[in-house]
Structures are given as structure tokens and as C-alpha cells.
N, C-alpha and C positions, 0 to 999 in steps of 0.2 A: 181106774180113777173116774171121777163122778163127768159129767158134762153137764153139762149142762152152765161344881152346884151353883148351876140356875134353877131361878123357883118355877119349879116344875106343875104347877096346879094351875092353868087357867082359868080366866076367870068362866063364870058359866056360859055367858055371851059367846066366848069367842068359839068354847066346845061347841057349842048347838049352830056358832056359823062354819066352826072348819067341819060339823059332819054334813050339814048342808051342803057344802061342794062338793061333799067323796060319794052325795047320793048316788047310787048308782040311775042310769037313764028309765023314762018312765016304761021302755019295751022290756026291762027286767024285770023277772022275777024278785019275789022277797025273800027267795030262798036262795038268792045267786050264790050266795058263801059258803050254803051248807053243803053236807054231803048227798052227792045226787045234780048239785044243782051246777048253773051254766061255768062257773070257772075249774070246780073238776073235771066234767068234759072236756075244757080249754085243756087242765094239763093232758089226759090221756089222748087225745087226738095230736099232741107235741108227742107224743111218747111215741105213739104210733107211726106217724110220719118221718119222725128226726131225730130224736133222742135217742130211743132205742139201736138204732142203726148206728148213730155217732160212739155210743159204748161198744157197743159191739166191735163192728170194723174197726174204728180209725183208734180206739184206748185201746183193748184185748187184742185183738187181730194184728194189728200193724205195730203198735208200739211194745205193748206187753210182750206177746210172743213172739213176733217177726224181730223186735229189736232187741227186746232183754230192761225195756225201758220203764221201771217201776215206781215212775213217777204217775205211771198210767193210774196206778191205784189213789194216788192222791185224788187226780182229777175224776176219776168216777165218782167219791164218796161227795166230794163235793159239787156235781149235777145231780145225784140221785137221793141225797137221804133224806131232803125233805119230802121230797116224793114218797119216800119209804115211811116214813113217819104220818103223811096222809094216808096213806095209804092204811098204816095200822089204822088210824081214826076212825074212818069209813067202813072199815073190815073188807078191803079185797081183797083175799086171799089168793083169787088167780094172779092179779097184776103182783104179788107178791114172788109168786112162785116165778114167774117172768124174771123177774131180777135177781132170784135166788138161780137160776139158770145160766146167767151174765157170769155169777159172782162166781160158779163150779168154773168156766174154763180160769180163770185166776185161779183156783185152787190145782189145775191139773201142773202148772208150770215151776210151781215151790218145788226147790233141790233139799235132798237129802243131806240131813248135820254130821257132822264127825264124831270120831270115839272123843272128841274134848267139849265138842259141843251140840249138845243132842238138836233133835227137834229140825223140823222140816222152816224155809223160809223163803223170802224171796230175792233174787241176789240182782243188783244192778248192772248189765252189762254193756250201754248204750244207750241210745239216745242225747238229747241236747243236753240236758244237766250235768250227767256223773261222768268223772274223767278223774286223769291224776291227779292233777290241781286242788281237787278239793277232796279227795282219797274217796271219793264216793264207788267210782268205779269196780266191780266185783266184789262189792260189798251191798251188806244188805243195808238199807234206808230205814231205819227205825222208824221216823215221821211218819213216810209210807206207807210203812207194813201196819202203823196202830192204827192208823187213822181210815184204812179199806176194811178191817179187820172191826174195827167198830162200827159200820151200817155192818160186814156182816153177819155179827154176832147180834141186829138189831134184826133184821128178815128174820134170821133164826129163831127170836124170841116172838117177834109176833107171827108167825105160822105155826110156833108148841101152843100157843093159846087159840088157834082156830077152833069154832066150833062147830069144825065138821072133820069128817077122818081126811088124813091128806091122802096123796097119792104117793105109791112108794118112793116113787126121787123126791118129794116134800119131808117126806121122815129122814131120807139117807143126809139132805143136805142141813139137819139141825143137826144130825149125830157128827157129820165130818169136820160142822162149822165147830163143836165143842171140841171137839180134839184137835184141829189145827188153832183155834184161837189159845187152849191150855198150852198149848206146846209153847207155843210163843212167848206166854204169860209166864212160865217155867222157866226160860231161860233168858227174859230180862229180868226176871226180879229174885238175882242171884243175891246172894249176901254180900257181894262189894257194892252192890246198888241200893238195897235198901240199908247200910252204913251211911253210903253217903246221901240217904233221902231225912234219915236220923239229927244227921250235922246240918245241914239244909233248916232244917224246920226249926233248928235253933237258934238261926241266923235274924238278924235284922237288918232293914234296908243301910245301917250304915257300916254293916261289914262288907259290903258289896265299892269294892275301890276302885274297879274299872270296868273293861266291859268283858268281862269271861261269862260264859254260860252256868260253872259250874251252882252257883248259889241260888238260882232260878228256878220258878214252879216253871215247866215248862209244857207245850199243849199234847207231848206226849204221854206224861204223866196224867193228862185229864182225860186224852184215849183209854187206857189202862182201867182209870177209877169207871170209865161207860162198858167197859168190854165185861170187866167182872162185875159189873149190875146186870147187863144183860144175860151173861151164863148164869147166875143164879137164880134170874127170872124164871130160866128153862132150867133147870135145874128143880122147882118148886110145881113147875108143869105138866113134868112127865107122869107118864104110868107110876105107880107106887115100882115095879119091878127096877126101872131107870133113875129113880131118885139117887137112891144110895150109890149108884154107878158114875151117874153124872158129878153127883155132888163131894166122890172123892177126887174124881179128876179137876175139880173147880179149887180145893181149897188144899191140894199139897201145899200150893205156893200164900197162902193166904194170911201170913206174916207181910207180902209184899200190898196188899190193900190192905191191909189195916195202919200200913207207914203213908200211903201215898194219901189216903183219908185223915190220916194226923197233919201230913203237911198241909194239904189243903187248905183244913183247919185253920192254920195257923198262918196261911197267906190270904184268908179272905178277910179283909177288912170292913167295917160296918160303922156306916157314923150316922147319926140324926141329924135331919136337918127341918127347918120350919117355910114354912110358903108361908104367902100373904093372907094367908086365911087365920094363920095360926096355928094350920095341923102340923102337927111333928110326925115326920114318914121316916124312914128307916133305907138307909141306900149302902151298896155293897158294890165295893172295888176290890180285886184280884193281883195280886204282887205290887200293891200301891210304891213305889220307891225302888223298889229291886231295881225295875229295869232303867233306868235313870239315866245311866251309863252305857248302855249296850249300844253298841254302834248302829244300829238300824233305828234309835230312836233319839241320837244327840242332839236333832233338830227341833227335838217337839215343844220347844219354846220357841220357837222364830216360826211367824203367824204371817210374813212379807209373801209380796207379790212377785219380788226377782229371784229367780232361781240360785240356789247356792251352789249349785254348780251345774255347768252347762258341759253337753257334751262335743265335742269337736272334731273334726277329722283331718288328720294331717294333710299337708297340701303333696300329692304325688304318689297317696298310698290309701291300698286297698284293704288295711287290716282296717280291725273295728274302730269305731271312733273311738277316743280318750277324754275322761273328765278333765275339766278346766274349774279349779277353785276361784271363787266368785266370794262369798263367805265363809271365813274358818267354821271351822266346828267350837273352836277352843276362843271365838267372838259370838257363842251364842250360851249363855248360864244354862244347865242341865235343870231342867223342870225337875224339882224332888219331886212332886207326886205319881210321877210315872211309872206307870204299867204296862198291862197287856193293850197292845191297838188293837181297833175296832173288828178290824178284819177277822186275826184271828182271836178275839174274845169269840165269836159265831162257837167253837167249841163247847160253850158253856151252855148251848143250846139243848145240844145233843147228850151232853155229857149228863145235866142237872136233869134234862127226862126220862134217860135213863134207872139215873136214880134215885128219881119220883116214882116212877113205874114201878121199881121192883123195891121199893125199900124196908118191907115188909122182908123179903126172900134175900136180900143183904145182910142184914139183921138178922134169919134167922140161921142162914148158909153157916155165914162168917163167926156166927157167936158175935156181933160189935157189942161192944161194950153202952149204955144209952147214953154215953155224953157227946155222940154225934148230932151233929145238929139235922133237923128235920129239912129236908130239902125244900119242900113248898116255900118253906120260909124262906131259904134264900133264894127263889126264884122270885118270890113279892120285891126281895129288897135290890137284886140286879134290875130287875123290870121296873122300880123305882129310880135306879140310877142311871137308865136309858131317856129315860124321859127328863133324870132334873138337869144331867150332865154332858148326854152327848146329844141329845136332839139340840136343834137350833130355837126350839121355841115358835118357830112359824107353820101354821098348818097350810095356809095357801103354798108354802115350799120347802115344806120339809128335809132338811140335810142334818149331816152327824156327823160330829167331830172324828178328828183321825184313831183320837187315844180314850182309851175306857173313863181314864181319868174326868177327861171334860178338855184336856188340852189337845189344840189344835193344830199344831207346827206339822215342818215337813215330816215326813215317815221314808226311812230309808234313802236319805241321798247318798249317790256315788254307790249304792250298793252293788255287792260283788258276791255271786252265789258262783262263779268261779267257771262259766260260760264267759268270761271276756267279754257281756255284751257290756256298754256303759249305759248305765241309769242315772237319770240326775235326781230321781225322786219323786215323791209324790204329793201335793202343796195340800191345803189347809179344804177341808170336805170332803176331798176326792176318794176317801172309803165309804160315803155318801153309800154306795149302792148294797156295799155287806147289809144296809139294813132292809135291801131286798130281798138278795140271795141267802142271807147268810141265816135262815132260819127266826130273826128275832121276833117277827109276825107273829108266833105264835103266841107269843108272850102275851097277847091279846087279851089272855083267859085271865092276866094278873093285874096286866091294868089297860082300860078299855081304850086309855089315848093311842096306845101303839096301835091298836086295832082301825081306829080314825083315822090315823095317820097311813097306815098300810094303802086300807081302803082309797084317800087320797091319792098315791102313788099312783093303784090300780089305777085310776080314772085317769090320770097324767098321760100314763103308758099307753093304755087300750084308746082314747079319745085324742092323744093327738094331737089338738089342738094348738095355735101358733105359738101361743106364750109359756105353755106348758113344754111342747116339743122342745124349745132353748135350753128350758131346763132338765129336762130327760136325757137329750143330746150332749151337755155337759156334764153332768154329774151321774147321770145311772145312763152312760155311753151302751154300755151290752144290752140293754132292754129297748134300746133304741131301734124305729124304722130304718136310721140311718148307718146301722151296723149290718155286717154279713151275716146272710139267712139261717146259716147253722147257729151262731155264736148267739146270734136273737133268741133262736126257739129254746136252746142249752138253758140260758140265762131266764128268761122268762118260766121256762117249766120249774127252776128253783122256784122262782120269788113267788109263782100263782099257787103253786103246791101250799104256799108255808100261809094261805089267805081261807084255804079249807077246812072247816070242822074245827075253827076256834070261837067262837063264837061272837063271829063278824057279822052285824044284819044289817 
């Protein structure tokens, strides 16, 4: 095996003073954003120093294969893909193949499927999350497994388009990445899955009665719709000899994207809205109403300062603390407009460039049929709805609601992922920083306020300064001087990656 809606348009005034502050200092370049220039160096000298090492050892080494702990996969995808995604911009093919190296020992540790169920995977056997409790344990993590599986069907796709020849482990890790990603693909999107993705997309938010998962777009199905963009990227890249190879391995299963692209479909919602100028913009929400009910988000009408529940520890005992109800759930009305939070909408980052990127090679793979809608489009109309719904409106302080929506309540109180730890929650901004990490910088190229606003941050972060530091410290805590040096550099090498080669000046 390998190794290796608020109105969202300011007025002119106040754009030309919030980019005024984000200037960068007068010893900068005018190129600091671009490719080449001083905040790429910032991330690869992170990569170099700490990053790299942190994936390495302490995800792969220690947890992945010393434990069995396949959560490890979660959290690489989420330090390295916007890096991965600079990286394609820029075209570095070596720091590619660096993390195409990362990604081979995760591939050496997938167990072999059974005569019921094919295909190679990866199975949960320890660490903090999976246990009886929540039957994770010796099982494999769906989440997991899409979600590492989609940066690394994204390396794979930007190293088939280098243009230059790779080095033999550069070609073995496109060819292994397609066959363990198919396999996968194979054997979730069996005919009792895509049945019930069928029933699903025919649902509306008012047959959703309480908080089950079943009725839900969910952000594994938006893994899935980026994994088969990217293999048919590569798939459309290869040699003429590999096409035909590739591209029967890609679309045995290819009834199962063309269901998860109908559902899509039919949970992105699109309304118009008008600013004070007059324009009429166009903004895009994601399971608007589904999730209404799902217990991680019954708070997101309650926008209060007292916690709805606090946690406590019994007097004389050393188990974990226990939640104490402060506020019912069933004393706060369920916000109908709700959706995906903010955190994880970051998916639609990765997922929508994917299938911007190859949407020609989706199209042609799959046979779609043209009443898919064009994804730029809905990239304009989410990057519109960033700006009219969850930004706060202020560029001297930019923050962002908890929920896609535009609602702001708590997210997840008392939550219980089945680790016994007690959570009381998470209050009203405080996903503030996903709009660091979480990829939407890029978004830049759709509407230039995100770019401003990025820009803004960067200067928050890197300068420091005393009235800025309060709010760095409080709201993007990871990005902070005042967090531990790994967890700084991790966080920061997200948020500076997603500030290159958009075209931020």
C-alpha cells in the first residue's frame, strides 16, 4: 500500500471607510493577497513549522492509527482544505503532493468489506467520541469518511490537471484516490439510500414533525455531490487511454448523484430581496424550515444573555458535570426559517467549487440532464445571502449570525454527542469565526464585501491592537495571541489560506 435579510448594500461612504481600515500597513506590498505574495508565505512557513507536524503526528500517527480514532479524518479536512484549495489557485503542485503524502497513510489503515458488503473503509475503534452509547464504536463514521474523502478526491483533482508530468507516487495517489473514493460511493448509494433521498426531496418543511434526521439534506450528502465533481474532474483529465477506465469506475453508481443533485435542487431556496438603493439581489438558503426542530437547533430563537442551561457538578463527585435547565426548550417558539448553522453551511464552500470547477465534466460524465441549475449562480446568490443575512452589518466589527438563516439564538444547548461531556451551548455570534476558517473568504470573487470584510479581520488578527484584540479574543478565540500556539497556528493557516488568489487588493 501507497505511503506516503438585512439590507445588505452599504451605502458607498461606509464601503470606501470599512476598506480604509482593512488597508493593509504602508510596509506592505500591493500584492500581499496575491499569489506569491506576503500572506501565502504566512501560510506555508505555518505549514512548515506546525501544521504539517500537527497532521502528521498528533491526527494520523496518534489518533488515526495508534487509536483507531476516525474523527482524526474529520479534523484534517477541516485545517487543510483551504489550504488545498490555495494551493490549487496558485498551482503548487509540490505543497500538493506534500499533502497528497499525509493523505496515503489514511489510505494504508481502511479494513477490508465483507462478502455482504464490499469496499474497503474506515472503522471507528477509540478515541473520545465513538463508544457504545452512541453505537459509533467499531463502526465506520459516515461524516468521517465523506468529508476526508472529499479534500482527498480535491489534491487528486488538482494534481490530474498539473502541468507538468508528476512523479510516479503523484499518478499512483490519483489512481488509488479514485478507487477508494468509488468504492465508497458504491456502497453508500445503494438503492435503499437513494429510495429514501427519492422520498426526501419530496418532502416539505411541514412534514418534518419533530427532530429525527430522517427528512434532512444532510452535509454528508453535500460531501458526496463534491467527491463525484471531483472524480469526474479527473476523470475528463486523464490520458485518452484512462478516460474510459476512470469514467466506468465513476458512474456504476451514478443514479446516486443524479438523486442527491435533484434533492439539492429542491432544498435550496432562492428569494429576492431589495436594499435601499432599489436593487433587487437574489439570496439562497439551504433546508430553510427542515431543521426547525432538530434538537441542536430548538434555541435559535432565543437571542438572551442567560444561559439556558448551565452546567453543574455534583457536590462530592468526580463524574462529569450535569446540565441544569434554566430555560425550557418547549418556552422558546421553534424559528420556522431554520436551516443549516453557519458552521456547518462552510460545506457549501467546498462542495459549490467543486462543482463550479468541473461542471462541464459532471455534465458530460453523468449525462445530466440541463435543468441543473448552473452553480456560479448559486454561488452569487449564497454570497448574497452572507452578506444580507448573517453578517452583522458592521465592518469596524464584523460578526455572523449562528444560523444561515439570519437567526441568531443559541446553537446546540445541553448537546450530547454521547461523550458524557455537558455542553450548555453556544450563545448568539459565537460561530463568528467559521467565517474565518470555514472557507467563505473566498467568496470574494462573488461579492467584493466579503473580501473587505476578510481583509478587515486579517488586520484585527495580525495588528493586534487593544480594541480589536477584545474582539478577536472573544469571538474568533482560535485566531487569538491569547490561545495555545498549535491551536493559533491550525486556525490561522485556515482563515489566511482562504484570503489568497481571490482577488483581495
Amino acid at each position: 500500500m501507497l505511503r506516503f435579510v438585512r439590507l445588505f448594500i452599504l451605502s458607498l461612504a461606509c464601503t470606501i471607510h470599512g476598506a480604509a481600515m482593512a488597508t493593509p500597513r504602508a510596509s506592505e506590498s500591493t500584492h500581499h493577497f496575491r499569489c506569491g505574495g506576503d500572506v501565502e508565505m504566512q501560510v506555508w512557513s505555518l505549514w512548515d513549522t506546525e501544521v504539517k507536524k500537527y497532521l502528521l503526528h498528533n491526527l494520523l500517527d496518534k489518533r488515526l492509527i495508534e487509536k483507531g480514532d476516525v474523527y482524526a479524518l474529520y479534523d484534517f479536512q477541516t485545517y487543510a482544505h483551504n489550504a488545498v484549495a490555495m494551493a490549487r489557485r496558485c498551482e503548487r503542485i509540490p505543497r500538493l503532493l506534500e499533502i497528497a503524502d499525509l493523505i496515503n497513510k489514511a489510505y494504508d489503515v481502511l479494513r477490508p468489506g465483507s462478502l455482504l458488503s464490499a469496499g474497503r473503509r474506515w472503522i471507528c475503534t477509540g478515541g473520545e467520541i465513538c463508544n457504545e452509547k452512541n453505537q459509533l464504536l467499531n463502526r465506520e463514521v459516515l461524516l468521517c469518511s465523506s468529508q476526508f474523502l472529499g479534500i482527498a478526491a480535491s489534491v487528486a483533482n488538482a494534481l490530474s490537471l498539473a502541468d507538468r508530468p508528476l512523479p510516479p507516487a503523484g499518478e499512483a495517489f490519483i489512481v488509488a484516490t479514485v478507487k477508494i473514493a468509488t468504492e465508497h460511493l458504491h456502497r453508500w448509494g445503494n438503492q435503499k439510500t437513494i429510495e429514501n433521498l427519492r422520498q426526501a426531496a419530496k418532502a416539505s418543511p411541514e412534514n418534518v414533525t419533530d427532530g429525527n434526521f430522517s427528512l434532512l439534506f444532510s452535509d454528508k450528502s453535500l460531501w458526496h455531490i463534491a467527491i463525484y465533481a471531483e472524480l469526474s474532474g479527473i476523470a475528463q483529465s486523464r490520458k485518452q487511454g484512462q478516460v474510459a477506465a476512470i469514467t466506468r469506475q465513476v458512474t456504476r453508481s451514478s443514479d446516486y448523484l443524479i438523486t442527491l443533485l435533484q434533492l439539492f435542487k429542491h432544498r435550496v431556496t432562492t428569494r429576492t430581496l431589495v436594499n435601499n438603493q432599489g436593487t433587487r439581489v437574489m439570496v439562497a438558503d439551504l433546508d430553510r424550515g427542515f431543521w426547525r426542530l432538530y434538537p441542536d437547533n430548538r434555541y435559535a430563537g432565543y437571542e438572551g444573555v442567560e444561559k439556558p442551561v448551565v452546567c453543574v457538578q455534583a457536590i462530592n463527585s468526580t463524574s462529569n458535570a450535569i446540565p441544569r435547565m434554566l430555560i425550557p426548550a418547549r418556552s422558546v417558539a421553534p424559528r420556522p426559517d431554520t436551516g443549516w448553522d453557519f458552521s456547518h453551511a462552510r460545506r457549501l464552500v467546498h462542495a459549490l467549487d467543486a462543482l463550479s470547477r468541473n461542471w462541464e465534466a459532471v455534465q458530460t460524465v453523468f449525462k445530466l440532464p440541463r435543468t441543473h441549475e448552473e452553480p456560479k449562480a448559486l454561488l452569487q446568490a449564497f454570497s448574497n445571502n452572507l452578506i444580507a443575512n448573517v453578517w452583522n452589518g458592521d465592518m469596524a466589527t464584523p460578526l455572523f449570525s449562528n444560523y444561515w438563516s439570519g437567526a441568531n439564538g443559541w446553537y446546540r444547548v445541553a448537546y450530547d454527542n454521547g461523550t458524557g461531556e455537558c455542553e450548555e451551548g453556544s450563545p448568539p455570534y459565537s460561530m463568528s469565526e467559521s467565517f474565518a476558517t470555514g472557507g467563505y473568504i473566498t467568496w470574494a470573487r462573488y461579492r467584493h464585501e466579503i473580501g473587505a470584510l476578510g481583509k478587515q479581520l486579517y488586520g484585527m488578527v495580525v495588528n493586534d491592537k487593544h480594541t480589536s484584540s477584545v474582539v478577536v479574543s472573544r469571538y474568533y478565540s482560535r485566531l487569538s495571541e491569547d490561545t495555545e500556539a498549535t491551536i493559533r497556528a491550525l486556525n490561522r493557516f485556515a482563515f489566511f489560506s482562504t484570503m489568497v488568489g481571490v482577488g483581495i487588493e
